[in-house]
Each structure stands twice: as structure tokens, then as C-alpha cells.
C-alpha positions in Angstrom: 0.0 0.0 0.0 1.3 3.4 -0.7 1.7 6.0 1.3 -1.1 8.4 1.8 -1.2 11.8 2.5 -3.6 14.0 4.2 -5.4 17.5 4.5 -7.3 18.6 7.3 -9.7 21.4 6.8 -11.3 22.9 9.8 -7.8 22.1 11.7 -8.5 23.3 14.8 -5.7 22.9 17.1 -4.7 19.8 14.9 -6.7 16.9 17.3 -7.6 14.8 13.6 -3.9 15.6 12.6 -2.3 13.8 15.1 -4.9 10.6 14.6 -3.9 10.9 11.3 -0.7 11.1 11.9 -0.4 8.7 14.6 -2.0 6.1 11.7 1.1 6.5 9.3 -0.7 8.9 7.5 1.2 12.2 6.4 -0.4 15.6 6.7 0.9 17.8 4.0 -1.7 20.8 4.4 -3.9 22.2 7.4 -6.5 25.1 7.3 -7.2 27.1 10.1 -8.9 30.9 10.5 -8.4 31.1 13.9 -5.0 33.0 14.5 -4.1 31.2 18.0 -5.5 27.8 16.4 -3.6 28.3 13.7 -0.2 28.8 16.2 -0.9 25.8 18.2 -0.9 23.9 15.0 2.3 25.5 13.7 4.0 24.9 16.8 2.8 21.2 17.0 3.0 20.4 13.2 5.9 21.7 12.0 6.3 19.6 9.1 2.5 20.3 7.7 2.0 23.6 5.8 -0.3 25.4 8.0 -2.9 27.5 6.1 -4.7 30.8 8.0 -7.6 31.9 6.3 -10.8 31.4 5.3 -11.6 28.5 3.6 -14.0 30.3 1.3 -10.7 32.0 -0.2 -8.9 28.2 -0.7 -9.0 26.6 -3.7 -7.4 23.6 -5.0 -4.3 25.4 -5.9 -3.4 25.9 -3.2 -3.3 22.3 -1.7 -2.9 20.4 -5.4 1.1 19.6 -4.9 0.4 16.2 -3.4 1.7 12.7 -4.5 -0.5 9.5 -3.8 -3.8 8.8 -2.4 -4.9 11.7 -0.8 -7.9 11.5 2.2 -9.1 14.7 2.9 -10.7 15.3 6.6 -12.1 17.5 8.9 -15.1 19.1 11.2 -16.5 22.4 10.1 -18.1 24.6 13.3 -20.5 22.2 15.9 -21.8 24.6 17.8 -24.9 25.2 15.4 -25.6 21.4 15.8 -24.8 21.1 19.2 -27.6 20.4 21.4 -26.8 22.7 24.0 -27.0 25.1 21.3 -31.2 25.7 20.6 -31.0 29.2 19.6 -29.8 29.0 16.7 -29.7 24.9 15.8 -31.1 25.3 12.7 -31.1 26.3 8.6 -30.5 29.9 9.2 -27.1 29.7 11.0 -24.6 30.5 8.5 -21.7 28.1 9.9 -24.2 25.3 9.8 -23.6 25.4 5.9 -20.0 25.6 6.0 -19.9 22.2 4.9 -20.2 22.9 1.1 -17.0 24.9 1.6 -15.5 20.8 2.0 -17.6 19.4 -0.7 -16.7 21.7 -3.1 -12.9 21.5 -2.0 -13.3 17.5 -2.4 -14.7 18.1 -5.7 -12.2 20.1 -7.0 -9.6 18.3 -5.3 -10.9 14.4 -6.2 -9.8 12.9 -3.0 -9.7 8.6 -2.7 -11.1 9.1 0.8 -12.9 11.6 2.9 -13.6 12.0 6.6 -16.4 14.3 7.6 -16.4 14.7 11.1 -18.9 17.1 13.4 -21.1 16.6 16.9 -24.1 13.6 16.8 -26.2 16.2 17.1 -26.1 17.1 13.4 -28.2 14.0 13.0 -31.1 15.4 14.4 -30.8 18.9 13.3 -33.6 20.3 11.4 -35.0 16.5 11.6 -31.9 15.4 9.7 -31.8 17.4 7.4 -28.0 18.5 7.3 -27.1 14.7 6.9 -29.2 14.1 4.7 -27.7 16.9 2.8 -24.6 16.4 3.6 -23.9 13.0 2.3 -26.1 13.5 -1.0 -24.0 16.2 -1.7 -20.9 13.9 -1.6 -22.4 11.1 -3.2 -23.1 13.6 -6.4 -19.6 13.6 -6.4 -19.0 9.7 -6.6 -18.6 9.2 -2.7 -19.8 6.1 -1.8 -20.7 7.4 2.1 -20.9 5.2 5.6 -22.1 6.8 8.3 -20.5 5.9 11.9 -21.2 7.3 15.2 -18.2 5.8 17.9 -17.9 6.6 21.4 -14.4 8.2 22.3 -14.1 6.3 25.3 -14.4 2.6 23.4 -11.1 3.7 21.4 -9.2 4.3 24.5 -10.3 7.9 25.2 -11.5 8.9 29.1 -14.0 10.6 28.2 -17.2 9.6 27.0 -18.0 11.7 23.7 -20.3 10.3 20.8 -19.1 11.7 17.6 -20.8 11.8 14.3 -17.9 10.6 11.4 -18.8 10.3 7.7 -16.5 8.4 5.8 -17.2 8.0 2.0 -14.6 6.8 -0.6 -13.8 6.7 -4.1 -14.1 3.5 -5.0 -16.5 2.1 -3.0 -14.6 0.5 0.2 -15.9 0.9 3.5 -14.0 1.5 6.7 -15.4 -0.3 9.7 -13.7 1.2 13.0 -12.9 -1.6 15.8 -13.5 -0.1 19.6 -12.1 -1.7 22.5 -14.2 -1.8 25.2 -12.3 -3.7 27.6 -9.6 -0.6 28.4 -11.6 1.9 29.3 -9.6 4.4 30.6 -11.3 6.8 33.8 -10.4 10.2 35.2 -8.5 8.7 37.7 -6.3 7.1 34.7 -5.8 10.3 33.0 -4.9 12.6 35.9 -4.1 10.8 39.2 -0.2 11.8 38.4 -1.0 15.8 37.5 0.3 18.4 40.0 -2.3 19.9 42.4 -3.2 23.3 41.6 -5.4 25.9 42.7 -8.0 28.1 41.6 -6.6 30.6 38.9 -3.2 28.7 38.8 -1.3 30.7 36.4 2.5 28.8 36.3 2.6 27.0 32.9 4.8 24.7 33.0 5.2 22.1 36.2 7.4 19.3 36.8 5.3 15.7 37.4 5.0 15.6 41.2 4.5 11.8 41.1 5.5 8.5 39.0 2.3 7.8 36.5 0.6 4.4 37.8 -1.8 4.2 34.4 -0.7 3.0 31.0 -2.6 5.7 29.6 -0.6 8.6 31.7 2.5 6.8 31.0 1.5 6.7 27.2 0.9 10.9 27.2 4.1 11.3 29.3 6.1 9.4 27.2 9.3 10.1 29.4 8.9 13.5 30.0 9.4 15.1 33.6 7.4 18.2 32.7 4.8 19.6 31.3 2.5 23.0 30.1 -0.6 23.6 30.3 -1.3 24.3 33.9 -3.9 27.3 34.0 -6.7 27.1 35.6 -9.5 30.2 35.3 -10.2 32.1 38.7 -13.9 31.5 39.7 -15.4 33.7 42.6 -15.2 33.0 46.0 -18.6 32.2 46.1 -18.4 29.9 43.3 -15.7 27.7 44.2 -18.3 28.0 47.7 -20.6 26.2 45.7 -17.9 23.9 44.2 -17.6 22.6 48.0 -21.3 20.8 48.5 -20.9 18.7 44.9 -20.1 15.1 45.4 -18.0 13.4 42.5 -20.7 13.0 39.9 -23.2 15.2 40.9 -24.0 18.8 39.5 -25.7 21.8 40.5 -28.7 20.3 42.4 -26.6 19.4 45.0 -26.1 23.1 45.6 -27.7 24.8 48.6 -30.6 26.6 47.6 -29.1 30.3 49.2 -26.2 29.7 47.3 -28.3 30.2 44.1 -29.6 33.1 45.0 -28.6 34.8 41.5 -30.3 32.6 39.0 -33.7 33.7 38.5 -34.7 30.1 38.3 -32.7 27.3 39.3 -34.4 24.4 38.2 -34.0 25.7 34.6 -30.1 24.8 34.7 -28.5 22.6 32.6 -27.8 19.3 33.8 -24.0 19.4 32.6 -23.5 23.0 34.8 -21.4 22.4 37.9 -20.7 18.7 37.1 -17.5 17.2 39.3 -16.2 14.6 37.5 -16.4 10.8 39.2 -12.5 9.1 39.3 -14.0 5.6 38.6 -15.3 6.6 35.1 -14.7 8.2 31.7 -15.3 11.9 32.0 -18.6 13.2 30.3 -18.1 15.3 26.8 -15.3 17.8 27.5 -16.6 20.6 25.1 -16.6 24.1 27.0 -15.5 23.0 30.1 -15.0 26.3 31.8 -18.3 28.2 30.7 -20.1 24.2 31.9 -18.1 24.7 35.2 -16.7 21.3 34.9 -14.9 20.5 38.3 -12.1 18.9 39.4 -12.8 15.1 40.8 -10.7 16.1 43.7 -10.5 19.7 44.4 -12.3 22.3 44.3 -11.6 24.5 41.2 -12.0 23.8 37.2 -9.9 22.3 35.2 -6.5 23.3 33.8 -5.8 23.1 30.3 -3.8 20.3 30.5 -5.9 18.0 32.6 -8.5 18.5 29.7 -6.5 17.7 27.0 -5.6 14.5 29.1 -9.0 13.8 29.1 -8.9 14.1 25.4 -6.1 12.0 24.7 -3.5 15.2 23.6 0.2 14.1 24.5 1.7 15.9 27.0 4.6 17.3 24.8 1.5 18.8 22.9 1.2 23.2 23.6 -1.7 24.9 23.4 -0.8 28.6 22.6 -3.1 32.2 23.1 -4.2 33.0 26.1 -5.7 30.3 28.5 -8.8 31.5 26.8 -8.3 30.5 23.9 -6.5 27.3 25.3 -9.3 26.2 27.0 -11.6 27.0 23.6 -9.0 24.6 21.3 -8.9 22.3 23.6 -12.9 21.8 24.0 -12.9 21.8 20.3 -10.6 19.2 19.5 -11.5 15.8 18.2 -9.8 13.1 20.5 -6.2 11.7 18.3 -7.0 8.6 19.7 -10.4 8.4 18.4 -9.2 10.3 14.9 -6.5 7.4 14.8 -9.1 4.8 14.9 -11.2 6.7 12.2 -7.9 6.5 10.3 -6.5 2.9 11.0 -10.3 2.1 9.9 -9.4 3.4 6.6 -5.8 2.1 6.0 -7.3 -1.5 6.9 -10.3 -0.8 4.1 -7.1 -0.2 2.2 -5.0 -2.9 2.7 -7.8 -5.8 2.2 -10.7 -4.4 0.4 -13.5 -4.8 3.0 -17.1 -4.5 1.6 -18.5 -5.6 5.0 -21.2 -3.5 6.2 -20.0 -1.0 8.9 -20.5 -1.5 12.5 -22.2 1.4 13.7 
């Protein structure tokens, strides 16, 4: 099999790159319009030609130099088909439609394999209609299009965070992605070996204070005896009051009524606000952890940067760059390398024996 070679529209801070990458698979282009995204790619990617604009003003020239089978990949903006997002869920969000921005890049382009990748809840968006649309629009094209909707943490990921991935290939193979239930890795896993910090922690980068105990922390470590990413936002005092009366796994119910005094309603909060995370488990979807008020298993504050990009499979050597912001935002917005690596070993392995099986989904 020869080698392929991928671009990765929508980039981010370069979560489906390192799948990729981690899969053999060599990233020759990225696009990014976010400037601090854009740096924490650069600074991570060096060997991938990191494009910053706006991916209406790309067009195949600018990505055409490539050699091989080409699989081109990424997740245009979720937030219009987030759940959490009712507002503006629906046809008259302009982002929602950003998608033909990577149709008509595969159709100019003429990809063997692409990898469409956004939250589940684009499946249920205007009653489906954006899937629908979605993969007719690539099968105009001569996609032949699966549809697979895998659980980060049944590739290996702590967290437990449905994804929706379309694959669709040239020539009519289909990629059937192999979870592995049996090593599910829990918070504990992922941050037993971190460095206790304090609300608002500011000091970047911290030696390990202990010797990992988890496979998966020794994995991320991967020999190092420091690491970045240790910010933490500054909540109120009588915030991190109310951080005090939530057990691991419980929320903002748990929350003495006079403590609540400032929301006009309380039962009308969202079940994922003020959620400590339980040690024993994967962690719920880590998406924007600090506006959620996602807290600590252990102590009482949020989470730092880097305990979230644990908890989405990110490699310790891996810097987020912009303030801690913008850190937290890149971070949230990441797809999981681990579970992009299993998108991608899915495809090499359709690849390498020609399976015609019908997905498992």
C-alpha cells in the first residue's frame, strides 16, 4: 500500500492531525482561521504547511502539490448542531452550511477518501436534514458514504464523547472502526499523576509531582518530567463555595438553595452545569468546560488546560498557545487523536484488504 497523504480542513488545534498522523498517515496541508489555532498547529505540526484563512478563499491550488492517495478530513463549526446550542440549531445559522465549503474542496480536489467529522447532534438537526444533505452532496460527487457514530471512550479515550464521522470513498470501500471496550480508561487514569493546583493557577509549565501508575498517563508522558498547560480560570469566592457541597458526579442540584440566589430560576439549569467529575469513570463530553463549570474530581476549582487535553487523549509534549482563553476553547474543540486514529486505521485496513462488510455502527 502506498503512502497516503492527508489535509485537514477545519484544523483546529490539529486533534484529527495527530490521529492521522499517529496512523502512518502524512499531513501535507492544514486550514485554520483562527490565528491562535492556527499557532498551536504550527507549533505542534511543523512539518504540515499550516494554512490561515478562510476556507472560502482556498482553492485547489493551493493544496494540489500532493503525490499518492490523498484523504481529505475534517469538522466544520459544531456549535450550530450542538444540542446545547437551541438558539440557533437550525437552517439559518450561516456556519451550519459551511460544509459545502468541503464538498466543493473534495470536488475540486478528487480525494480517494474523505472524513467528515462534526457533533451527533447534526443527525437530528432540522429532523436530519444536514445529513441528509450532507452526504447526498458527496455522493453527487461519486462518494460512496458510511455513516459511523463511535464513542471516544471505546477507542481508549476517558472521556465519554459520541461523535458523528462520515466516511465516503472513491471506490467504494468501507472503513469499519474496531473499539475496545475492555480498556476503558477513567479520570483517575488520566490525571491521578498531574500536580495539584489551585484556583486561577497561572504557572505554565510544572514538573510531574508523582510517578504515572496508568498506562494511559505513562502513554501521554512518554518520558517527560514536565509539562504545560497548567492554567486554571479564577472562579469567585462564592463559586468555588458552591464547588464545595458537589459530590463526584453530581451537579448543580446538589447546591444549597441560598447559594443560588442569582439565577432567577434554578431548576432551569443545565444538567451538565457544575458537574464534578467521578474518578472511577470516563469523564462526560469535554466541550466548553470552563463556561459548563466542569470541576475537578478532587479539588475544588476547574480544570486546567492540561488535565483537559488528558482527558482528550492530547500528549503531554503537545502546547496549546493564546491566552488560556483561547486554550481552553482549542482544547474543548478538538476531536480526540486517539479516536481520529481509529477513524484513520479504519481506513488504511479498508485499504489494505478491500473490505465490503457493512459497517459497525
Amino acid at each position: 500500500m502506498n503512502q497516503m497523504s492527508g489535509i485537514d480542513l477545519f484544523a483546529g488545534a490539529g486533534g484529527m492531525s495527530l490521529g492521522a498522523e499517529l496512523s502512518g498517515i502524512k499531513v501535507k496541508y492544514a486550514v485554520e482561521i483562527d490565528t491562535y489555532a492556527a499557532e498551536t498547529y504550527r507549533t505542534n505540526h511543523p512539518n504540515t504547511q499550516i494554512i490561515n484563512r478562510d476556507i472560502k478563499r482556498i482553492n485547489y491550488k493551493d493544496l494540489s502539490d500532493i503525490e499518492g492517495d490523498v484523504v481529505l478530513f475534517g469538522g466544520p463549526p459544531c456549535q450550530g448542531f450542538s444540542t446545547s446550542n437551541q438558539r440557533t440549531r437550525n437552517r439559518n445559522n450561516k456556519k451550519n452550511w459551511l460544509f459545502q465549503e468541503f464538498v466543493r474542496l473534495a470536488g475540486e480536489l478528487n480525494p480517494k477518501w474523505i472524513v467528515f467529522e462534526n457533533v451527533k447532534g447534526i443527525m437530528d438537526t432540522e429532523h436530519g436534514f444536514f445529513e441528509s444533505r450532507i452526504r447526498e452532496e458527496f455522493e453527487k460527487i461519486g462518494y460512496t458514504c458510511t455513516v459511523i457514530k463511535p464513542c471516544a471512550a471505546e477507542y481508549g479515550v476517558p472521556q465519554k464523547r459520541t461523535r458523528f464521522f462520515l466516511f465516503g470513498s472513491k471506490d467504494g470501500r468501507i472503513p469499519k472502526m474496531h473499539s475496545n471496550e475492555s480498556k476503558t480508561v477513567t479520570v483517575k487514569d488520566a490525571l491521578e499523576d498531574l500536580p495539584s493546583l489551585l484556583n486561577g493557577s497561572s504557572e505554565d509549565v510544572l514538573p510531574y509531582p508523582k510517578e504515572a501508575k496508568s498506562e494511559y498517563a505513562r502513554m501521554l508522558r512518554a518520558g517527560r518530567f514536565e509539562c504545560s498547560g497548567h492554567l486554571v480560570s479564577t472562579n469567585a469566592p462564592f463559586v468555588i463555595e458552591r464547588y464545595k457541597h458537589i459530590p463526584q458526579g453530581g451537579n448543580w442540584t446538589d447546591i444549597p438553595d441560598e447559594l443560588m440566589k442569582n439565577y432567577t430560576d434554578k431548576s432551569r439549569c443545565h444538567t451538565g452545569i457544575y458537574k464534578r467529575l467521578k474518578e472511577d469513570e470516563p469523564a462526560m463530553t469535554v466541550g466548553n468546560y470552563r463556561k459548563s463549570m466542569i470541576i475537578h474530581p478532587w479539588e475544588d476549582r476547574g480544570l486546567s488546560v492540561r488535565e483537559a487535553a488528558r482527558l482528550q487523549s492530547f500528549p503531554d509534549s503537545y502546547k496549546f498557545c493564546g491566552s488560556i482563553g483561547f486554550q481552553q476553547q482549542q482544547v474543548g474543540n478538538a476531536v480526540p487523536p486517539l479516536l481520529a486514529k481509529a477513524a484513520f486505521d479504519a481506513i488504511l485496513k479498508a485499504e489494505s484488504i478491500g473490505s465490503s462488510d457493512e459497517p459497525t455502527l
